[in-house]
C-alpha positions as CSV (number, residue, x, y, z in Angstrom):
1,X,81.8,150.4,138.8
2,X,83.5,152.3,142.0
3,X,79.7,152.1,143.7
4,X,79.3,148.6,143.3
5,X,82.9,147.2,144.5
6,X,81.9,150.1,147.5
7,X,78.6,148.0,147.6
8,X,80.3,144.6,147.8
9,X,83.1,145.6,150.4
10,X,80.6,147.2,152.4
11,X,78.8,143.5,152.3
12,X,81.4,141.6,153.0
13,X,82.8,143.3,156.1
14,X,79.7,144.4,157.9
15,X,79.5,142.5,160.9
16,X,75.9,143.4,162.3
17,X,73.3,140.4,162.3
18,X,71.5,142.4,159.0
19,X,74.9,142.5,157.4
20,X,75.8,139.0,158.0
21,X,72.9,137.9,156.1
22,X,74.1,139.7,153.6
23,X,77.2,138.3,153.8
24,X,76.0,134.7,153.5
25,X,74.1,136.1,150.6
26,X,77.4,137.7,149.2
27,X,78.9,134.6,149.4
28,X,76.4,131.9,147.9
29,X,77.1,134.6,144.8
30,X,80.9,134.1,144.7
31,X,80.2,130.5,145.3
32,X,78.5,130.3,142.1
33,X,80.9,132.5,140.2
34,X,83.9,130.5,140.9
35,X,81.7,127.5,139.6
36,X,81.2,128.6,136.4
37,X,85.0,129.4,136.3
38,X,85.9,126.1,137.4
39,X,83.4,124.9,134.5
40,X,85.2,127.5,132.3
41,X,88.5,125.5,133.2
42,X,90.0,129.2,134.8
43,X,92.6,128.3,137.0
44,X,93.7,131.0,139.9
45,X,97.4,131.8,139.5
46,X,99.2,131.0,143.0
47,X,99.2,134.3,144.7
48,X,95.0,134.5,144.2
49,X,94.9,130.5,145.3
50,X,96.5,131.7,148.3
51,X,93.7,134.4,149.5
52,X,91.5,133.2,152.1
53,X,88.1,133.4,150.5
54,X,86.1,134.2,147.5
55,X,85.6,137.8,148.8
56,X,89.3,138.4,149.1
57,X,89.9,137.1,145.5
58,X,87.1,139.0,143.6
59,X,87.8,142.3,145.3
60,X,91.0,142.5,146.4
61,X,92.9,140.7,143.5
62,X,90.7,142.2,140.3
63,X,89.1,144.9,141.4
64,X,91.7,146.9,142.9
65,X,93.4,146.2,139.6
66,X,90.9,147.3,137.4
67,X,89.8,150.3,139.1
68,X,93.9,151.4,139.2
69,X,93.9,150.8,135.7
70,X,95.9,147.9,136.0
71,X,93.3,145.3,135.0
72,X,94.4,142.4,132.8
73,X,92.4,140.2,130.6
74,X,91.4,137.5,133.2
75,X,90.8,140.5,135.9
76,X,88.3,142.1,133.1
77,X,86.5,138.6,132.5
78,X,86.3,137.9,136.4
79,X,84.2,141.3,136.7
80,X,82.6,140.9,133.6
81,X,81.4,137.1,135.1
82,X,80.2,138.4,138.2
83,X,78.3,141.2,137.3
84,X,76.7,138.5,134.9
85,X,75.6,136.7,138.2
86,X,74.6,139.6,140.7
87,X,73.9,141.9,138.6
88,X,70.4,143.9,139.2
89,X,69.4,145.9,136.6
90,X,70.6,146.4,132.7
91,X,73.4,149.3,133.3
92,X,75.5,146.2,135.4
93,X,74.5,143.6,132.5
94,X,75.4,146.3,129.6
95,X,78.9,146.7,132.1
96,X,79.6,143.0,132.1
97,X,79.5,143.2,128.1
98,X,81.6,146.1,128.0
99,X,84.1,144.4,130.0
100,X,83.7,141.2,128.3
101,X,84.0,142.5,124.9
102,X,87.4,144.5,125.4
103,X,89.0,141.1,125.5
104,X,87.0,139.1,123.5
105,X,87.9,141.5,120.4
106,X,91.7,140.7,121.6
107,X,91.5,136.8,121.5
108,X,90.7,135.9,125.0
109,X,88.8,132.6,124.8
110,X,86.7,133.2,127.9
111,X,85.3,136.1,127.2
112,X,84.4,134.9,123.8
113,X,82.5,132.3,125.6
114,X,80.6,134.4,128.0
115,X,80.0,137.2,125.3
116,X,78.0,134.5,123.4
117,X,76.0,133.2,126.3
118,X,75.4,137.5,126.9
119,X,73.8,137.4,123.3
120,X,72.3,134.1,123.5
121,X,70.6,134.7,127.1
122,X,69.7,138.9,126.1
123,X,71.9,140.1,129.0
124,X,73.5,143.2,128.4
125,X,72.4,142.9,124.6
126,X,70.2,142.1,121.9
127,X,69.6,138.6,121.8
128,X,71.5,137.6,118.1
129,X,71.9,134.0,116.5
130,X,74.9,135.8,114.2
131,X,76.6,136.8,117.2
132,X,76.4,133.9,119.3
133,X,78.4,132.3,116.5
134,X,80.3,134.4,116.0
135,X,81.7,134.5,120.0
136,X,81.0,130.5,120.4
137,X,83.3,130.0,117.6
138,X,85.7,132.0,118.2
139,X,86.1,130.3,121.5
140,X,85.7,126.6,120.0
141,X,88.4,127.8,118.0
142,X,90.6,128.0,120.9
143,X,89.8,125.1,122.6
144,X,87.3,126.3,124.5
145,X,85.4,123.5,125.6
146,X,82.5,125.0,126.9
147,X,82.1,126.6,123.6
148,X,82.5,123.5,121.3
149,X,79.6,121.7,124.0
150,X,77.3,124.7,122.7
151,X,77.8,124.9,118.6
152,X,77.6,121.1,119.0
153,X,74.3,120.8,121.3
154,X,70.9,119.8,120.0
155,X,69.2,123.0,122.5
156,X,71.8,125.8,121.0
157,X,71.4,124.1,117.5
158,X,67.7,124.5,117.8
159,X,67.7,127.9,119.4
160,X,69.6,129.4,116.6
161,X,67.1,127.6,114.1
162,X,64.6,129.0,115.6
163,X,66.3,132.7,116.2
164,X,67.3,132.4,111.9
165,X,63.6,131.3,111.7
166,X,61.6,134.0,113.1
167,X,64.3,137.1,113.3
168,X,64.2,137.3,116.7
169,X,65.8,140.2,118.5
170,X,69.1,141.4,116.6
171,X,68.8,138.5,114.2
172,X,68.7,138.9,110.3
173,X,65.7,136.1,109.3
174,X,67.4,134.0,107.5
175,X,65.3,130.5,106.2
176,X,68.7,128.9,104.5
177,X,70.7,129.1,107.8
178,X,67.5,128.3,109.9
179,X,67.0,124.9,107.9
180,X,70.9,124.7,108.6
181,X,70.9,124.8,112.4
182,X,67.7,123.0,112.4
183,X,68.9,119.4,110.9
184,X,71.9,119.6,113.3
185,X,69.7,119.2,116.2
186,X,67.3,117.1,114.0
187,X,70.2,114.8,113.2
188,X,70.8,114.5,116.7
189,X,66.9,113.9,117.4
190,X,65.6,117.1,118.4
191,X,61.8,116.1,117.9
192,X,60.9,120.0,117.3
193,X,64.1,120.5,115.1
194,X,62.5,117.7,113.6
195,X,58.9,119.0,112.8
196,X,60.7,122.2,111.9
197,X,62.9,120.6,109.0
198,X,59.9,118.8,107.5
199,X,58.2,122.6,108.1
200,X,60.4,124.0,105.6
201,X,60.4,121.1,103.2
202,X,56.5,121.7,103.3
203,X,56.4,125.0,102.6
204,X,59.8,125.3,100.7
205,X,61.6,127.8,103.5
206,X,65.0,128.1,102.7
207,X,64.8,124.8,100.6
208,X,63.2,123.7,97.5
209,X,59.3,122.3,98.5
210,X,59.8,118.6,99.0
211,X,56.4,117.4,100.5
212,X,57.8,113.5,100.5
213,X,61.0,115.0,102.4
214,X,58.4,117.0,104.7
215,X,56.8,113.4,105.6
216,X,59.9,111.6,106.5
217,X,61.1,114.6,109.4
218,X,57.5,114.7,110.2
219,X,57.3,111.3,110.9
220,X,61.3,111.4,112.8
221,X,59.2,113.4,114.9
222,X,55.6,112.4,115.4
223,X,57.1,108.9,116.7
224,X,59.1,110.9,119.2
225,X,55.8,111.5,120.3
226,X,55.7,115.5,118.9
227,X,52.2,116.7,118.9
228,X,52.7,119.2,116.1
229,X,54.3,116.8,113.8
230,X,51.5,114.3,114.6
231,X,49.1,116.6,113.2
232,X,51.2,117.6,110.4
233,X,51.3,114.2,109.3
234,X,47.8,113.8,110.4
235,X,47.0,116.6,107.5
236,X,49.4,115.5,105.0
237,X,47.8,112.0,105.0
238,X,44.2,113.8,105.0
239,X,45.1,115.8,101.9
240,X,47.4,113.2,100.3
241,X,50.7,115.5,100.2
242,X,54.2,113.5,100.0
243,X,51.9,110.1,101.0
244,X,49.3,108.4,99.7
245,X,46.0,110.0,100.9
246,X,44.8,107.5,103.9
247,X,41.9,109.8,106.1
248,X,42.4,106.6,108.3
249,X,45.7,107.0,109.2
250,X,44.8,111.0,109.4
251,X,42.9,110.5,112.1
252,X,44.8,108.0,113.7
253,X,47.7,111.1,113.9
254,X,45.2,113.5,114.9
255,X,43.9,111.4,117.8
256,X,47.8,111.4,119.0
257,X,48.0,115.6,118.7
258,X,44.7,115.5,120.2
259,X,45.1,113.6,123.1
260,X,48.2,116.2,124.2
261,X,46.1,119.2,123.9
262,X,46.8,120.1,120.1
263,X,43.7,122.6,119.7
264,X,43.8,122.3,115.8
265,X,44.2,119.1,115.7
266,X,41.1,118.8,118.4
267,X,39.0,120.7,115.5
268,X,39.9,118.1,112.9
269,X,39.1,115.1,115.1
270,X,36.0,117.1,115.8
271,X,35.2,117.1,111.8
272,X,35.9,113.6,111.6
273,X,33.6,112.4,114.0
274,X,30.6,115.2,112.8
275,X,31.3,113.6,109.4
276,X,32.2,110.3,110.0
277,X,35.5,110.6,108.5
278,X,38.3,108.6,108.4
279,X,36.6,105.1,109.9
280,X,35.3,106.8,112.6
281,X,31.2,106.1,113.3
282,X,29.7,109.9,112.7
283,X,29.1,110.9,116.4
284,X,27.6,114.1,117.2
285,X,28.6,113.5,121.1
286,X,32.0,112.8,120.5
287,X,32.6,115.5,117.9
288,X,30.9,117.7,120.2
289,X,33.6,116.9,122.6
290,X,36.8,117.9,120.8
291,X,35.2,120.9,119.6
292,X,34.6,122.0,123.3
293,X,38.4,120.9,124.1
294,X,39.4,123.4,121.1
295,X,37.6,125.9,121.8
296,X,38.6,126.4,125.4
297,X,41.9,127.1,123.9
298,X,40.4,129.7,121.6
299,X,40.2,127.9,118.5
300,X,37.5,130.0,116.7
301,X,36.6,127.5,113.8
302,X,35.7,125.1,116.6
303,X,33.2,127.3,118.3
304,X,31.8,128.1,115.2
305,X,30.9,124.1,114.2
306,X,29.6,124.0,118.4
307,X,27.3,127.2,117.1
308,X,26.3,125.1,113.6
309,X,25.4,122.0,115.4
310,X,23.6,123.9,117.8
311,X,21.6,125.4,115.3
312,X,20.9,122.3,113.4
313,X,19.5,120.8,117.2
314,X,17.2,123.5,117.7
315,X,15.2,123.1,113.9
């Protein structure tokens, strides 16, 4: 901690023309810091309003403190923050936690806040859905505004879906609460949360199988334009799972996935048009075509059929 306030003063009072780019530097940093306090609703208590500039604030008023062991909860936070913002390596983002979490634990709303962005962003920690929760609501709880923005936003909803869904860094996988998270940002229409909720229904993740149910967030999605729900319900009309079996409408869906780069659903249009599936004329050109498109993203089943009809031309 003592080299880095060293680090900063240093910074901040060289007057050389290489310092002074450093100091404009320094400063753009403390300009954002005091940003995200303003957007933390942190007020300055009269005697720090009174300082001259950032600098003075951040190293004068909560350094000095902290280093005498005289450091307060706000003084902690204000470190915490700033180590969060010019931090260079892992030690200063595992410091900003440390300094984050000794309040935190002791009910300060802020660094509730910031501890759950730490775990939500990886910095300083594990990324970890249970945590971010945990520390958002805590902080919601408070009247932490910031904090009641994130549990109730579509992105962190589906984040933490997604984070339950796959058990990704610290986080216990978890299909019940991942379905959970998921049809809050679905509710809010979150196209992926979305394709994800009818995913489950599908394939019964956290809920029991419902292939009708999977149909209905499929299609929330697919008319949002979602090229993975398009081919889901391009499939589940092809094999007649929740909705009537229509190949028509199958390929109509898997045209939409196709045409936005969906390699698997490139195959499929592929093996409607080598068939003449679906009310599509067989075309060995235009089948041809899709296959190529899939298997320049490495679809193997695709270059397999463009090795088949290969074949087939050379007998």
């Amino acid at each position: 901690m003592r080299k880095l306030v060293f680090s900063v003063l240093v910074a901040v009072t060289t007057v050389t023309a290489w310092g002074q780019v450093n100091l404009m530097e320094v400063m753009d940093r403390r300009l954002k810091l005091f940003a995200q306090l303003a957007e933390d609703g942190i007020e300055l208590n009269e005697n720090v309003g009174k300082k001259k500039s950032a600098e003075d604030i951040i190293i004068d008023h909560h350094y000095a403190k902290i280093l005498n062991g005289r450091g307060n909860a706000d003084d902690y936070y204000f470190y915490g923050l700033l180590l969060l913002i010019i931090g260079k390596d892992a030690s200063e983002y595992r410091e900003a936690v440390e300094c984050l979490e000794k309040f935190a634990k002791q009910g300060h709303k802020g660094s509730q806040y910031r501890l759950g962005t730490c775990y939500e962003s990886g910095k300083g920690v594990t990324k970890d859905a249970t945590e971010i929760l945990k520390w958002y609501t805590k902080a919601a709880e408070q009247g932490h505004e910031k904090a009641k923005e994130k549990l109730n936003s579509a992105k962190t909803q589906w984040d933490l879906g997604a984070m339950f869904y796959d058990g990704a860094g610290a986080t216990k996988k978890d299909y019940a609460e991942a379905v959970k998270w998921f049809r809050k940002a679905a509710e809010q229409g979150h196209s992926d949360a979305q394709n994800m909720v009818g995913r489950c229904y599908k394939d019964g993740n956290g809920v029991t199988k419902d292939e009708a149910e999977a149909v209905k967030w499929f299609r929330k999605a697919a008319e949002q334009g979602n090229e993975f729900a398009q081919y889901w319900l391009g499939i589940c009309y092809a094999q007649g799972n929740g909705v009537q079996k229509d190949r028509v409408e199958a390929a109509k869906w898997y045209r939409k996935a196709a045409d936005q780069g969906h390699a698997t659903a490139q195959y499929s249009l592929g093996v409607y048009y080598r068939f003449g599936m679906g009310g599509l004329s067989e075309d060995k050109a235009e089948a041809t075509k899709w296959y190529k498109k899939a298997a320049g993203q490495g679809h193997e089943l695709s270059k397999k059929e463009l090795e088949e009809m290969a074949k087939e031309e050379a007998k």
